[in-house]
N, C-alpha and C positions, 0 to 999 in steps of 0.2 A: 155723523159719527160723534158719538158724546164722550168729553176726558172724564176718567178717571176725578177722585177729588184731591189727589196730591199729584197733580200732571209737570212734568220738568219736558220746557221749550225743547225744541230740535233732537230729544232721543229718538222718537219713534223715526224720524227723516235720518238720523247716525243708521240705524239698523235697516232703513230701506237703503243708504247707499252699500253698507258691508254686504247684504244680500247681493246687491247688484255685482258686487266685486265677485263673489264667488262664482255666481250666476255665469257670466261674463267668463269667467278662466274654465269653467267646467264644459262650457259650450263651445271650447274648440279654441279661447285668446288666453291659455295658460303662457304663450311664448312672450304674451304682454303685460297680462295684469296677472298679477300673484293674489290666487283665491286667498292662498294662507294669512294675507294679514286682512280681509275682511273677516276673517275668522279670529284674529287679532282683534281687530275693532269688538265685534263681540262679547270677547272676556274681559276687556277695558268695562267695556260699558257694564256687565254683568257686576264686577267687581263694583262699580263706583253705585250703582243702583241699590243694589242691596244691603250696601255699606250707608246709605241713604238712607233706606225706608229704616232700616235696625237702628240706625241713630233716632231718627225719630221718635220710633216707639220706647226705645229708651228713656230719651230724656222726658217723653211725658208719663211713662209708667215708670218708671226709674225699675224696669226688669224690662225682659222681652220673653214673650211664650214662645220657649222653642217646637214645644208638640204642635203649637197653629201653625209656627213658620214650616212644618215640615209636611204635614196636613194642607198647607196650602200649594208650597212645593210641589209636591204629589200632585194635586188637582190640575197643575198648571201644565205638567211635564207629562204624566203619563199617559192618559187617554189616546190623546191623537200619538204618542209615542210608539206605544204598542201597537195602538190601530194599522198607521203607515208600517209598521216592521212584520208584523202579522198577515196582512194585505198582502207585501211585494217578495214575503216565502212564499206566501200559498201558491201566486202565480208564479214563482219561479218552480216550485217542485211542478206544475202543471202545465210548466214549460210557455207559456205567453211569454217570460222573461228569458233571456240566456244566461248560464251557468249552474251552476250544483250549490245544494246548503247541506252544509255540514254541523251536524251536532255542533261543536264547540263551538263552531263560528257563529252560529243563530242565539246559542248560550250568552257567548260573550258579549254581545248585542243585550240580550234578554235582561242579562245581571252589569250591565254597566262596564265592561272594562275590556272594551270593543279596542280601545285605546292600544293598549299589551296588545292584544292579538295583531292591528293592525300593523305593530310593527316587525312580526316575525311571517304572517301571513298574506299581507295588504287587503286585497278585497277578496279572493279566494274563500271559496265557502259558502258566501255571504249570499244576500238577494241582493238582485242588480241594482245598482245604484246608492244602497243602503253603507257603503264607505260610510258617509258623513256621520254617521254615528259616534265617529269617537270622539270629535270633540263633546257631543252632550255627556260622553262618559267622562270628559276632563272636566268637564260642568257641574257634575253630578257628586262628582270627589272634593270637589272645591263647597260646594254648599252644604256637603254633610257636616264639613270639618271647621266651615268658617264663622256662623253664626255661634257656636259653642267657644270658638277664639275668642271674638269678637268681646262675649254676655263675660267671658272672663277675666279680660281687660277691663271693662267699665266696671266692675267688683270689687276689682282690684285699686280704684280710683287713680287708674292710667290718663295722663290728662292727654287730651288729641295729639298734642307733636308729640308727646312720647309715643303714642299709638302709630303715630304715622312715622315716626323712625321707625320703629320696630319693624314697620310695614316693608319700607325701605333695607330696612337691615336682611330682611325674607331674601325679599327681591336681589340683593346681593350676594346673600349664600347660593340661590338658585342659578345665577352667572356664572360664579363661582365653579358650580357644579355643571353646568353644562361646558365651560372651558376642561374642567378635567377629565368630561368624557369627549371630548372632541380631540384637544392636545396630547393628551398622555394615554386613555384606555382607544384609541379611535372609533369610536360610536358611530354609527351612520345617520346618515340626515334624519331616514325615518324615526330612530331612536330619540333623538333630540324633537321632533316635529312633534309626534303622536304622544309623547307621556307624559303623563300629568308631574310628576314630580321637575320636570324641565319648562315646563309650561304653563305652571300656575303662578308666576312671577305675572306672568299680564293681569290675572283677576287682581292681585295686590296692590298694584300701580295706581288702579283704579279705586282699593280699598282706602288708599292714602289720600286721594282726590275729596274721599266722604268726608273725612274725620278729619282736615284741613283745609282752610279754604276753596270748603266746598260750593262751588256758584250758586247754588240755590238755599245755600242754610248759612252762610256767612259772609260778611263785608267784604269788599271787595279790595286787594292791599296795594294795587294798580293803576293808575290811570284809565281811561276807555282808551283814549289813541294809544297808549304802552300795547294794549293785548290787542289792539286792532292793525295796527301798522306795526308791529315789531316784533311779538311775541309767537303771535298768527303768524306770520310768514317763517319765522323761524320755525315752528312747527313743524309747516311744509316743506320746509328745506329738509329737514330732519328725516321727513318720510321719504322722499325722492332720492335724497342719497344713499339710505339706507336699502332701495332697491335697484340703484345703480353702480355702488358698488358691490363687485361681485363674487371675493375672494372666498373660495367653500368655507373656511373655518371663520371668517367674520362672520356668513349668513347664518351658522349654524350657532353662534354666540352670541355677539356681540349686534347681531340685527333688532335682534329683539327686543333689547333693551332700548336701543336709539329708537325705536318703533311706540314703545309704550310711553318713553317719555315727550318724546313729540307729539305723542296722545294728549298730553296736558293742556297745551294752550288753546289746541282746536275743542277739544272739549267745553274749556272755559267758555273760552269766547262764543261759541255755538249756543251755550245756555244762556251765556249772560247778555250778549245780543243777537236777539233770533233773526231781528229783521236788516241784519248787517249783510251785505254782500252776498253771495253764493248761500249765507245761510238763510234766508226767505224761502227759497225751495225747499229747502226741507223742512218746511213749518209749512208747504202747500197740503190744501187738505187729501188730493190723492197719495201725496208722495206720505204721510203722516199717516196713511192707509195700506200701505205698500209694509210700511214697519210693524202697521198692528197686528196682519197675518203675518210676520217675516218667520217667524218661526214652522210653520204649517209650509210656508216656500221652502224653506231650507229645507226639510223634511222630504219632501217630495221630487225637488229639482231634477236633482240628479238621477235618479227614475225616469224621470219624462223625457229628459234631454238622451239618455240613451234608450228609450223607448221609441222616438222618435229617428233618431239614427237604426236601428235595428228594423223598423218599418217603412219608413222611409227613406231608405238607404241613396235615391238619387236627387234626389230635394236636394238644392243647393245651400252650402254653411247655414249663409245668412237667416235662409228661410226657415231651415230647422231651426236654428236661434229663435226666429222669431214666433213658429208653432210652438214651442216648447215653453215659452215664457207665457205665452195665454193658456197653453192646456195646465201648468203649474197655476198660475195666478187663480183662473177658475177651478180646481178641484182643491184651492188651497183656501177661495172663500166658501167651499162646501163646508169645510173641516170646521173653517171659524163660527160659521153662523149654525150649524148644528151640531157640532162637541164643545169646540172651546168657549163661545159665547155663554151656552148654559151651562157650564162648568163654572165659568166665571161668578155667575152669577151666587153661584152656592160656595164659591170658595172667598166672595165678599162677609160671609156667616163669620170667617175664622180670620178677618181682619182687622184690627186695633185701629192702622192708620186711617 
């Protein structure tokens, strides 16, 4: 498996354990593991990556081509996007799948903003499985809108911490706004879960991670034992309680924010030592393979896993879990080694870095 030539230690192993999280709740341990903050971990990492490669290209072109970054976007997203959503209509209208597709709902999907729908419709309409769509729509809104933020800050000769206040300052009006539709307008879970304008505070968290002591492009302002025995654990403190405790109007507000900033230290500490503790495994080379199709997984998952329920209805949990996970893994390295692989390769043409 060959990296990339600007590769950052333990991402691809961050994105094989978020898949796993989701994987894991969607196949029946939603009573234990909460999909939604592997889904979390996701736009962390989303945020900090792309706030990543943009700085770089900046400061060595002191511009950034946004027609390549979006041209390459494209490349990366749609192919296997379409494919997998085009695929599991057809078999849904042909009935292999359970359910009905409904115009808007296949639209909403189509055109990005699966997200809305999802919170007045849930999965209704849809192909089986194809839920997970809305976050790439929360995905999708966030990369339209941020790379053109970003190119106007550095223009502006915004220096990092003021960029990463400002990031900060987002992420606090977006709290903000999710306490006044939970406190005062009563919003429901799904309204605050599914929409981008409540949920894009996680990619910014991660924005701020770029553009500030970012572990791979800046010194480091810590000790190693500070972020390894202190910082680390506080982290994890941070996540754990964040999903034990359990009061509706804290998880609907205030989780999320305890969630993305206890994203920080594991983050750090993950890049900046890979072969520390628990993070070795995810520098292992299957599990750093498990992250490079994670997206072709994600995609597919939830299809399979109720696919597998629907046809194998007396298979017990475990074992659907565990069919499910190989019939995803393998039609997720078909996707990679003949769409996304040579996709990749033509979308390296419209790359700086």
């Amino acid at each position: 498996m060959s990296q990339p030539k600007f590769y950052i230690p333990s991402l691809d192993g961050i994105r094989a354990i978020a898949f796993l999280i989701v994987f894991l709740s969607h196949a029946g341990l939603n009573y234990i593991i909460p999909g939604g903050f592997g889904v979390t971990i996701f736009f962390f990492l989303s945020g900090y990556l792309i706030t990543t490669l943009l700085r770089k290209e900046y400061e060595h072109y002191q511009t950034i081509n946004i027609q390549s970054f979006y041209l390459r976007r494209i490349l990366r997203i749609w192919p296997v996007f379409y494919l997998v959503l085009i695929l599991g209509t057809i078999l849904t209208l042909l009935g292999f799948f359970k359910g009905q597709i409904y115009l808007h709902g296949f639209l909403s999907q189509f055109f990005h903003y699966s997200n809305y729908y999802s919170i007045v419709a849930h999965t209704e309409g849809i192909a089986m499985g194809s839920g997970v769509y809305w976050s790439l729509a929360v995905d999708e809104h966030f990369y339209l809108l941020f790379p053109l933020f970003y190119l106007f800050l550095r223009r502006m000769n915004v220096s990092p911490r003021r960029q990463a206040i400002i990031f900060w300052l987002l992420c606090l009006v977006v709290l903000i706004w999710r306490c006044v539709l939970v406190f005062s307008l009563g919003a429901s879970p799904d309204r605050i879960f599914f929409a981008s304008d409540t949920r894009i505070d996680m990619f910014l968290y991660g924005c701020a991670l770029g553009v500030i002591h970012n572990p791979m492009l800046d010194q480091q302002y810590a000790s190693e034992k500070l972020w390894k025995y202190l910082f680390l654990p506080l982290g994890i403190m941070g996540i754990l309680f964040s999903m034990m405790y359990r009061p509706p109007e804290f998880r609907e507000t205030f989780r999320y924010t305890i969630q993305a900033l206890s994203l920080y230290p594991i983050f750090i500490t993950a890049i900046r030592f890979p072969n520390f503790g628990f993070f070795q495994f995810l520098n292992l080379r299957w599990v750093r393979f498990i992250g490079l199709v994670s997206y072709s997984l994600y995609l597919v998952h939830h299809t399979v896993i109720l696919a597998i329920q629907m046809y194998l209805p007396n298979l017990p949990m475990i074992l659907q879990g565990i069919v499910s996970i190989l019939a995803s893994f393998i039609i997720s390295c078909i996707l990679y080694y003949f769409i996304e692989s040579p996709i990749a390769k033509l979308r390296k043409k419209f790359s700086r870095s």
